[in-house]
C-alpha positions as CSV (number, residue, x, y, z in Angstrom):
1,X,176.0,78.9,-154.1
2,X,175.6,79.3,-150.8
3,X,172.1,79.4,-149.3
4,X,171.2,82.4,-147.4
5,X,170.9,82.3,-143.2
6,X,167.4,82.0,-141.5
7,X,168.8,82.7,-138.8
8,X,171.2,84.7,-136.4
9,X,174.6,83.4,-134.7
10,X,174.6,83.7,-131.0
11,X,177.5,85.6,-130.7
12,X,176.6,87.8,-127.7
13,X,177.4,87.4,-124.0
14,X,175.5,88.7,-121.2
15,X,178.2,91.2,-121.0
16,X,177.8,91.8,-124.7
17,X,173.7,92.4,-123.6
18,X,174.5,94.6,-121.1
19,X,176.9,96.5,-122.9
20,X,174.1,97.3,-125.6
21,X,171.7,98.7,-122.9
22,X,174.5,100.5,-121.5
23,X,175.3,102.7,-124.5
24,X,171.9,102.6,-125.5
25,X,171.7,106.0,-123.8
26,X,175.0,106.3,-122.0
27,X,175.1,108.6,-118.5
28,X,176.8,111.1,-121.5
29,X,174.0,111.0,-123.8
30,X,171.3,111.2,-121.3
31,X,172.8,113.7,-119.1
32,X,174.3,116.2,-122.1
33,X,170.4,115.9,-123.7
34,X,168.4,117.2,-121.1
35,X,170.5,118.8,-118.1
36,X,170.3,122.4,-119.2
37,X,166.5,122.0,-119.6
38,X,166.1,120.2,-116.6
39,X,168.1,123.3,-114.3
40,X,166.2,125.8,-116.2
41,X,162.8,124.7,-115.3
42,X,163.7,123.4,-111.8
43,X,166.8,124.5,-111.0
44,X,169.7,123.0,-108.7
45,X,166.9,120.7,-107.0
46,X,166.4,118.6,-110.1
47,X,168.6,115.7,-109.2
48,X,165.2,115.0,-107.4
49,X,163.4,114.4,-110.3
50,X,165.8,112.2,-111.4
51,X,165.9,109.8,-108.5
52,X,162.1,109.7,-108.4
53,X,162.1,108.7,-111.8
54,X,164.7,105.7,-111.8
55,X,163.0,104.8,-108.5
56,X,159.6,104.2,-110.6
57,X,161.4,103.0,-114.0
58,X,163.3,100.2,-111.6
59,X,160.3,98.3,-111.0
60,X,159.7,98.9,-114.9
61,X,162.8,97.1,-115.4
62,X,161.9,94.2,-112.9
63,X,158.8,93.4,-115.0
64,X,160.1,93.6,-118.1
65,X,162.8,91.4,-116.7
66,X,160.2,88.8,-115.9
67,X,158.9,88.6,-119.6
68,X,162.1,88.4,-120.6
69,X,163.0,85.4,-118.7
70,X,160.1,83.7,-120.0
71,X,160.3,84.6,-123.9
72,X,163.6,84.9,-125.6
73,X,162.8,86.6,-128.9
74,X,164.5,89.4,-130.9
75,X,162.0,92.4,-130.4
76,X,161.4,92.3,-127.0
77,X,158.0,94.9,-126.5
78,X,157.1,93.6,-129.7
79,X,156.9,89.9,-129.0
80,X,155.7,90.2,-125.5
81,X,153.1,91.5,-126.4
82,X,151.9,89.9,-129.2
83,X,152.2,86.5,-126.9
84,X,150.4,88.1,-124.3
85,X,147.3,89.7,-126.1
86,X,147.8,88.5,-129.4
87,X,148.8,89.7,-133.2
88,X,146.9,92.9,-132.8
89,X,148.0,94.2,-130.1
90,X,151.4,93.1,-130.6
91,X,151.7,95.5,-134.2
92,X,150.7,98.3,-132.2
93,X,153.4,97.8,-129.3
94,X,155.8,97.3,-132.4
95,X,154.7,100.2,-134.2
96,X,154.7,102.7,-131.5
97,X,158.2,101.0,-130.5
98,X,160.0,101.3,-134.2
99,X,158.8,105.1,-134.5
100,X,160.1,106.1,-131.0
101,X,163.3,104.6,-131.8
102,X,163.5,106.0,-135.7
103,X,162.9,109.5,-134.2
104,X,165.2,108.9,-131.4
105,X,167.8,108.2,-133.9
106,X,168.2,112.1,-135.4
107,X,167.4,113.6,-132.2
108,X,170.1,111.8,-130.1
109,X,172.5,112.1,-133.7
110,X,171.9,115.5,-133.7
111,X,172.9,116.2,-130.1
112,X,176.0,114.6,-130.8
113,X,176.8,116.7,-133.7
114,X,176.6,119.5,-131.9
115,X,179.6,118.8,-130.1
116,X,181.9,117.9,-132.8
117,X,182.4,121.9,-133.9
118,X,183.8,122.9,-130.8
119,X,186.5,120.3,-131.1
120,X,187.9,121.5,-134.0
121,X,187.1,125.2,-132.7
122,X,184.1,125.8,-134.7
123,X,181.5,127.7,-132.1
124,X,179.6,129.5,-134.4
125,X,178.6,126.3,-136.2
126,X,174.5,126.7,-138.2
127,X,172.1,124.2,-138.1
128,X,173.0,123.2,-141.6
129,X,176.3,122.3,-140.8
130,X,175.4,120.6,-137.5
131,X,173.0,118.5,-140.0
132,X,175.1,117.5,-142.0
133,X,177.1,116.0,-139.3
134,X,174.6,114.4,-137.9
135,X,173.8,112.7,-140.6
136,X,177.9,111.5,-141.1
137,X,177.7,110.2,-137.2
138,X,174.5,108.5,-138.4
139,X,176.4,106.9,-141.5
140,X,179.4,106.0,-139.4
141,X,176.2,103.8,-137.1
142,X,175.6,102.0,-140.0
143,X,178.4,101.0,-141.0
144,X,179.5,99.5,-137.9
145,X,176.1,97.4,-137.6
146,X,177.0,96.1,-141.7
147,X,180.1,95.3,-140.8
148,X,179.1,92.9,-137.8
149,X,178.9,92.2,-134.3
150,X,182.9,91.8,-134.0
151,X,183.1,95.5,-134.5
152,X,180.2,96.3,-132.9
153,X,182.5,94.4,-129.8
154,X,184.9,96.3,-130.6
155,X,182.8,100.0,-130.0
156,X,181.2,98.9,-127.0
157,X,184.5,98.7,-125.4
158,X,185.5,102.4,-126.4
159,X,182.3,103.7,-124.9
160,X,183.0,102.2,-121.8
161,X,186.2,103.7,-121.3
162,X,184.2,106.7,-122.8
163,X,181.8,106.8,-120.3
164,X,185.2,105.7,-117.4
165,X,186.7,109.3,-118.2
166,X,184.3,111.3,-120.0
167,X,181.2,110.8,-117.1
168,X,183.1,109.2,-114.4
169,X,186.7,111.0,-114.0
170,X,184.9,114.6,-114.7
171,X,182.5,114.0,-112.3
172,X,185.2,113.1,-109.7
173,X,187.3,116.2,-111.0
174,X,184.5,118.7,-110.0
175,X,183.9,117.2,-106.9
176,X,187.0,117.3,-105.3
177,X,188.0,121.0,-107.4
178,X,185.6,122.6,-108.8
179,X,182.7,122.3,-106.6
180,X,181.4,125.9,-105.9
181,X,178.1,125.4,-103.5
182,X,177.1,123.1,-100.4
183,X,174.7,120.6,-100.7
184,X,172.5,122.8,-99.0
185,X,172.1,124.1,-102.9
186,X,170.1,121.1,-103.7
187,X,167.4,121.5,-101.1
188,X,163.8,120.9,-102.5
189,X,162.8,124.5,-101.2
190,X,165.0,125.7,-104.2
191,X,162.1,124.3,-106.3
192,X,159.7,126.9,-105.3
193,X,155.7,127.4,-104.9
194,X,153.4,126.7,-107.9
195,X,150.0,127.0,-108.7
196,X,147.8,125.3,-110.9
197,X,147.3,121.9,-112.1
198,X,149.4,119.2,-110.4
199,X,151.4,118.7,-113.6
200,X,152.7,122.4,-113.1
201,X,154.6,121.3,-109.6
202,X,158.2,121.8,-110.2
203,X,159.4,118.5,-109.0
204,X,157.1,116.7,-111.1
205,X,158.2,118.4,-114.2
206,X,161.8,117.7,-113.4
207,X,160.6,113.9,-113.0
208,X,159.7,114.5,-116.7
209,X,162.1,116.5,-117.4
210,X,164.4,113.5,-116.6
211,X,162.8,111.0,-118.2
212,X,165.9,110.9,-120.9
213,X,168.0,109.3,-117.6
214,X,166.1,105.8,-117.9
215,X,165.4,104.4,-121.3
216,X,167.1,101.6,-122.9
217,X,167.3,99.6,-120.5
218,X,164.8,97.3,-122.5
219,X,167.6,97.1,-125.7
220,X,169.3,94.2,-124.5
221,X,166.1,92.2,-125.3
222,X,166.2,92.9,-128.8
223,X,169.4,90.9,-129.4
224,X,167.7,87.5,-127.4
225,X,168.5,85.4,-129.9
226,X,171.7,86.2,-130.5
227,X,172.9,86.0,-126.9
228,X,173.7,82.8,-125.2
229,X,171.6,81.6,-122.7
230,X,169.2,84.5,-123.5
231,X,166.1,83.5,-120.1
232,X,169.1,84.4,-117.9
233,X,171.5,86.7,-119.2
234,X,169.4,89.3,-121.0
235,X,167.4,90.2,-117.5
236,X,170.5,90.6,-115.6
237,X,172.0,92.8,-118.1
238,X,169.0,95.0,-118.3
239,X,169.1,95.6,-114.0
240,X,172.9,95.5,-114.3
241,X,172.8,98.0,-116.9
242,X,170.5,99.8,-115.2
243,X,172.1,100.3,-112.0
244,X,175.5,101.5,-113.8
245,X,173.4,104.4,-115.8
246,X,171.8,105.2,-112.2
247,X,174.7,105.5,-110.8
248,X,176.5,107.3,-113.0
249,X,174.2,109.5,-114.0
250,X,173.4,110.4,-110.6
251,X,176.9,110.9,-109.5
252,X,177.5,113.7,-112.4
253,X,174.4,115.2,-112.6
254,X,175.4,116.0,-108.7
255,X,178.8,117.0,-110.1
256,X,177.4,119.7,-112.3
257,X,175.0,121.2,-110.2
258,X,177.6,121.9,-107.0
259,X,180.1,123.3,-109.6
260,X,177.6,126.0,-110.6
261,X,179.9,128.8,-110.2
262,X,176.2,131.4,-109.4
263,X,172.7,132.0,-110.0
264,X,173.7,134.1,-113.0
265,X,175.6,131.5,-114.4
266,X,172.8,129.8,-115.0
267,X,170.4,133.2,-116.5
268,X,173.0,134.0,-119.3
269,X,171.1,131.7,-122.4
270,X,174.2,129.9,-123.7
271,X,175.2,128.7,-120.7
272,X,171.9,127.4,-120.0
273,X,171.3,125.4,-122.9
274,X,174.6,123.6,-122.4
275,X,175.8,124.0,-118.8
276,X,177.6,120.6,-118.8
277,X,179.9,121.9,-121.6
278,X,180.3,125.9,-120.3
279,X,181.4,124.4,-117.2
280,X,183.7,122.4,-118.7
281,X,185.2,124.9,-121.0
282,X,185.4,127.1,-117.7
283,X,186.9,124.7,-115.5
284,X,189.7,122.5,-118.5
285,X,192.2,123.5,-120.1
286,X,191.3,123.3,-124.1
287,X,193.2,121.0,-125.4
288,X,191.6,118.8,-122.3
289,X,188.4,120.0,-123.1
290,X,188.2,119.4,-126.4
291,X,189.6,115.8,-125.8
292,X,186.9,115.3,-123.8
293,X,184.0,116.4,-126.2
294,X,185.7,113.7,-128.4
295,X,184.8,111.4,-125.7
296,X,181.3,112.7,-125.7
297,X,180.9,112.6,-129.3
298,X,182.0,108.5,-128.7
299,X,179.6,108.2,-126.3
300,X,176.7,109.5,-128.9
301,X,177.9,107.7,-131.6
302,X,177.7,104.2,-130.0
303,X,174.6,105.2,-128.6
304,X,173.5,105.4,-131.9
305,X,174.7,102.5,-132.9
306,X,172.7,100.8,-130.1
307,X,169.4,102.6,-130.9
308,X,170.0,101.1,-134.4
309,X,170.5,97.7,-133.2
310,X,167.3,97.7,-131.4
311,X,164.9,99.1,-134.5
312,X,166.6,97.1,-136.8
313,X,165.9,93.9,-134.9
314,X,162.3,94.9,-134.4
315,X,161.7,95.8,-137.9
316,X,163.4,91.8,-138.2
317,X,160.7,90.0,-136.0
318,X,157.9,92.2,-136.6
319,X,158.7,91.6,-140.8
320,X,159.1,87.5,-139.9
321,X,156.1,87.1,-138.7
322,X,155.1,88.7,-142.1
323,X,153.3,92.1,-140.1
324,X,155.1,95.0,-142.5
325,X,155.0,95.6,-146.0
326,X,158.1,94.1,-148.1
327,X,158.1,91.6,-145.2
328,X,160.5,89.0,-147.1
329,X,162.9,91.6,-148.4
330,X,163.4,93.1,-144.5
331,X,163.9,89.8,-143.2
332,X,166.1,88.5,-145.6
333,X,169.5,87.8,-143.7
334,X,173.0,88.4,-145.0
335,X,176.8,86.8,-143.8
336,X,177.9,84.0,-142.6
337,X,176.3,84.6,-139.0
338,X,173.5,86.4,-140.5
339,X,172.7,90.3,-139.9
340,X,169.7,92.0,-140.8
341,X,171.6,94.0,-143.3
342,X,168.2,95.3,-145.1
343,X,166.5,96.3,-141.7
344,X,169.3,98.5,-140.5
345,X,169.9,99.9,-144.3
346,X,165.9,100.7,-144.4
347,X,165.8,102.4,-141.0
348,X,169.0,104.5,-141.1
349,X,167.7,105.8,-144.6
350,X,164.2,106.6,-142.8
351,X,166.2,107.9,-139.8
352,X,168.2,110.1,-142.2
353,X,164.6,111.4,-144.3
354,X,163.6,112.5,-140.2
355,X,166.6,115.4,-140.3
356,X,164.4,117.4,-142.6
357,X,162.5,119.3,-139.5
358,X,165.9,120.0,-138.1
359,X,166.4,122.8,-140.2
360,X,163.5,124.8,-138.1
361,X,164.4,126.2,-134.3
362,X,163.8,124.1,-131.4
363,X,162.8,120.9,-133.1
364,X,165.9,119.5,-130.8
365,X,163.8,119.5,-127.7
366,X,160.0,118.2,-129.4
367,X,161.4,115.4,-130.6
368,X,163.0,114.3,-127.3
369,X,160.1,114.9,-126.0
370,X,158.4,112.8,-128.3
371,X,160.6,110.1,-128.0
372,X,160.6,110.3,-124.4
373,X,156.7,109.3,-123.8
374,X,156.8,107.4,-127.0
375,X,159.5,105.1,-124.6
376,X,156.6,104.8,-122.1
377,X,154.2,104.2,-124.2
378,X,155.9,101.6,-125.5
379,X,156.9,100.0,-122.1
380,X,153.1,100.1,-121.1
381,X,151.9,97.4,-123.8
382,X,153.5,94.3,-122.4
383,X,153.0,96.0,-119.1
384,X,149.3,96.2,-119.4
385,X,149.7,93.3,-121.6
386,X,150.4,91.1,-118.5
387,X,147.8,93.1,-116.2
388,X,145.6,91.9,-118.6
389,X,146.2,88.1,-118.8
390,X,147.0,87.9,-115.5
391,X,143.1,89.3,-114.7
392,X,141.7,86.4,-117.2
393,X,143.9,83.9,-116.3
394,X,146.0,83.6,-119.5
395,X,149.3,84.1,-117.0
396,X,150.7,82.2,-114.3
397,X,153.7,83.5,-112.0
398,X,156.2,80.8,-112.2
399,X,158.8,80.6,-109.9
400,X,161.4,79.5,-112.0
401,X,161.0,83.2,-113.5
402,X,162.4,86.2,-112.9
403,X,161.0,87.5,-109.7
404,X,159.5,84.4,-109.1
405,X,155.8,85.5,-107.5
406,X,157.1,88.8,-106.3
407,X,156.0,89.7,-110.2
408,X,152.4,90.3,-109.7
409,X,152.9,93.2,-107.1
410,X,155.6,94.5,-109.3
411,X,154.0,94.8,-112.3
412,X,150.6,96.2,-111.0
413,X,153.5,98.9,-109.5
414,X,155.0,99.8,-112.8
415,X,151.2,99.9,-114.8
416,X,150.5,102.6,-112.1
417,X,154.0,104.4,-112.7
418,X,153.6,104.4,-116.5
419,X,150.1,105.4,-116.8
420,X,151.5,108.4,-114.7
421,X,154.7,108.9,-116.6
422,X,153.3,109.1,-120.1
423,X,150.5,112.0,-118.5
424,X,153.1,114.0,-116.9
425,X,155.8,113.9,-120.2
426,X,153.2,114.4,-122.6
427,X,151.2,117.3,-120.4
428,X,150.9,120.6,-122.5
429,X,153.3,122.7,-120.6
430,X,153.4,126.3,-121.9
431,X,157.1,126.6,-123.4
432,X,156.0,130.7,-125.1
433,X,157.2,129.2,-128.3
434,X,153.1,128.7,-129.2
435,X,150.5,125.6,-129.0
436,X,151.8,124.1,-131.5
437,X,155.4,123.4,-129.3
438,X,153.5,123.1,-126.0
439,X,151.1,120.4,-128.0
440,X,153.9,119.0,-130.0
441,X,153.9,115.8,-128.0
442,X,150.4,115.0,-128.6
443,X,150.4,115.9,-131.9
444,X,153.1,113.1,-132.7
445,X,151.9,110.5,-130.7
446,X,148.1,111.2,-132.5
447,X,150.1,111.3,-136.3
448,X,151.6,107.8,-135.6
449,X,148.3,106.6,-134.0
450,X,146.5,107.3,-136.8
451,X,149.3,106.3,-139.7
452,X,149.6,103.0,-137.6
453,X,145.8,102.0,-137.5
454,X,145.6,102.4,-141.2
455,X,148.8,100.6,-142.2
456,X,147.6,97.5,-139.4
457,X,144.3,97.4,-141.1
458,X,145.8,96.5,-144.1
459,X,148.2,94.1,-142.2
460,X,144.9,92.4,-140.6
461,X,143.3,92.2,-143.7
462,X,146.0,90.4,-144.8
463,X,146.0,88.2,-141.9
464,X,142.2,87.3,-142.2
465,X,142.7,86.7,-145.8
466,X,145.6,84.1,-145.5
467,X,143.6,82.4,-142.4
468,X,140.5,82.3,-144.5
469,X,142.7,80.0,-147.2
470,X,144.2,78.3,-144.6
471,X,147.9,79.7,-145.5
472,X,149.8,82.8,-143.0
473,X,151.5,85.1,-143.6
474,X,154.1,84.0,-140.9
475,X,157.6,83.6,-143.2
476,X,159.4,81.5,-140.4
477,X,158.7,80.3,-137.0
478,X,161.3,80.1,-134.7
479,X,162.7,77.2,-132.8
480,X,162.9,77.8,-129.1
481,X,164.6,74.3,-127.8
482,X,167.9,75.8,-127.3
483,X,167.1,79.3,-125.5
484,X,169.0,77.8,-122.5
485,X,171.6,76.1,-124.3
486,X,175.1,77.3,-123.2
487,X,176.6,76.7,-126.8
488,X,177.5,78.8,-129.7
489,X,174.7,76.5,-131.8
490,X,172.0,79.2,-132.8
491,X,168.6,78.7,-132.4
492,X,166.8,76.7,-135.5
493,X,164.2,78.2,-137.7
494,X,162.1,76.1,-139.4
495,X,160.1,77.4,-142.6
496,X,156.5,77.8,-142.5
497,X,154.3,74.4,-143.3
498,X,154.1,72.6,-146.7
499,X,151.9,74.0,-148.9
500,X,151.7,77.7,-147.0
501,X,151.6,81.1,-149.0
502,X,154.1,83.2,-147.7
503,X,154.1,86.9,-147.5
């Protein structure tokens, strides 16, 4: 019989890491989801928004570079956290982390389905059907994380060359031919007086509005241990990664705007909920435009795929350390190089449950939403997390980290920037759909507050029970010697002490 892994096979390479943010949410994913929004509410000037906000989430990236050059674990927010501030405070960073990602999952699955239709010259697809598809692209994930990382290799590779024509050559196309207004277009005089609170200005709703542009940067950390040489390569791949969405993203969100054909163009309703794709269907011939969709749709799906990486390996090191119910079943591992099989099965069935509220109108944009600030909030914890050792001297800036000194300033930076990013994102704006849309936000982020400090006091009760008898709950503990090992050994686990009760 052969005994079950403990333990996952390095098999990634920086470029492997990088690769993961990348498509995490790809330039497509993140500019498709929120563009039409983002033109409606503040017009051709929005680019703004978004520079502002990869301005701010760059120094995010920098700090969260420097914990992960000190602590290579699957999990990243997760186990930062918990090392900084301890077990507590750790669950909640995972908590809020898994649910933003499992709610991420349908709302980024659905987006894609929505394209798939159109290819097949289907325009008058219901939500039912759109669904339904989602839920196939969200199948097709899964079985490319169970089949293992060869394939997932094998993916990345076609969203590149995704992303090389689908963001890339378009972008270039309507620059040089399709470009139908002067740059003059984008001045920030387009965005207009306001009054009222400062959340109301137009540019800083479009720095919201944006927020989709910069997130996932962080994925790359949640495959650590299965990435060689994890202290070096997984920072690199997250500013690497970073800069190529920025880019990108940036070069055809300029694109779109300048090929605008009018003002009108933008009033008529279905073109502005999808302007990327009425421009495209204006400006291509069909079978080119349909052949690009197909990229799109590529482009969604490995995002997917990513998104489920990084959940599954959270709901793996948060269930090791024996912090969720069934703790041993989700961290059993499976194959010869060992793959959290149960983890992803568990989330893309929860993932899957989380189409239900798609049936109702404008569900699409509340959970992005949600998602979005649940992102920041998420970031914040090992943020604050290292505010907060650094103040009681728990933290040292070592100069063989990332950063080296120029940390401290940093992070203090990107505490400010996310304390100020999670108010503007989650600010009631009035939508006319109701309070319960404009409030939608809060409402989430208050329901998985609440559902989290009742399933962590049973978690802590368990913990204070298994100290009390002098057992944990801690299933295995993982061996950190060979973090900066360039080899293809993977890291050791070693089971808990003699004599320990095991969750």
């Amino acid at each position: 019989m052969t005994t079950a892994p403990t333990v996952m096979k390095r098999e990634f390479t920086m470029f492997s890491a990088l690769s993961v943010a990348f498509a995490f949410v790809s330039p497509i994913v993140a500019l498709y989801s929120v563009l039409g929004l983002g033109l409606t509410t503040s017009g051709p000037a929005f680019i703004w928004g978004g520079m502002i906000l990869y301005l701010g989430q760059f120094i995010v990236v920098l700090t969260l570079g420097v914990l992960a050059s000190k602590w290579a674990d699957s999990g990243g927010i997760y186990q930062w956290s918990r090392r900084l501030l301890g077990h507590r405070y750790g669950w909640f960073a995972s908590w809020t982390y898994i649910w933003t990602l499992l709610i991420t999952l349908p709302a980024v699955a659905y987006a894609g389905a929505v394209l798939i239709p159109p290819i097949f010259d289907m325009p008058a697809a219901d939500h039912g059907l759109v669904t339904w598809l989602a839920v196939g692209l969200l199948a097709f994930s899964t079985i490319v994380n169970l089949a293992g990382r060869v394939f997932i290799k094998i993916l990345m590779v076609g969203v590149i060359v995704a992303e090389a024509v689908g963001s890339i050559g378009v972008a270039i196309w309507l620059l040089l031919f399709e470009r139908h207004q002067g740059l003059d277009y984008l001045s920030p005089a387009s965005l207009g007086d306001y009054s009222g609170v400062f959340f109301s200005a137009p540019l800083v709703m479009a720095i919201a509005f944006s927020s989709y542009f910069a997130i996932g940067f962080e994925s790359a950390s949640s495959i650590a241990e299965e990435v060689r040489r994890p202290k070096k390569a997984v920072p690199r791949a997250m500013v690497v990664s970073f800069f190529a969405i920025m880019i990108i993203v940036l070069l055809s969100t300029l694109a779109f705007t300048l090929a605008v054909p009018s003002d009108a163009f933008l009033q008529d309703p279905e073109n502005a909920a999808d302007p990327a794709v009425a421009i495209m269907a204006a400006t291509f011939p069909e079978p080119v435009f349909r052949g690009i969709l197909a990229l799109f749709v590529i482009a969604f799906a490995a995002s997917l795929m990513t998104i489920q990486i990084t959940v599954s390996r959270i709901v793996w090191a948060t269930g090791r350390n024996g912090e969720l119910p069934f703790a041993r079943f989700l961290t059993k591992l499976s194959g010869e190089t060992g793959l959290p099989r149960r983890a992803v099965i568990v989330t893309a069935v929860i993932a899957v449950l989380l189409f239900i509220p798609f049936q109702s109108e404008g569900i699409q944009m509340a959970l992005i939403s949600f998602s979005s600030v649940g992102f920041f909030i998420s970031f914040l914890f090992p943020v604050l997390g290292m505010a907060i050792a650094r103040f009681t001297g728990r933290w040292s800036d070592d100069p063989q980290l990332f950063l080296g000194r120029a940390g401290r300033i940093v992070s203090l930076l990107a505490l400010v920037w996310l304390v100020f990013q999670i108010a503007n994102v989650a600010w009631p704006r009035e939508s006319g759909a109701g309070w319960a849309t404009d409030w939608s936000t809060i409402i989430g982020v208050a329901a998985v507050g609440v559902l989290g400090i009742v399933v962590e006091a049973w978690v802590h009760r368990k913990r204070v029970h298994a100290a009390t008898t002098g057992s944990t709950i801690v299933i295995v503990e993982r061996d950190e010697s060979d973090d900066d090992e360039d080899d293809d050994v993977p890291a050791g686990l070693r089971e808990a002490p003699a004599g320990s009760k095991r969750a």
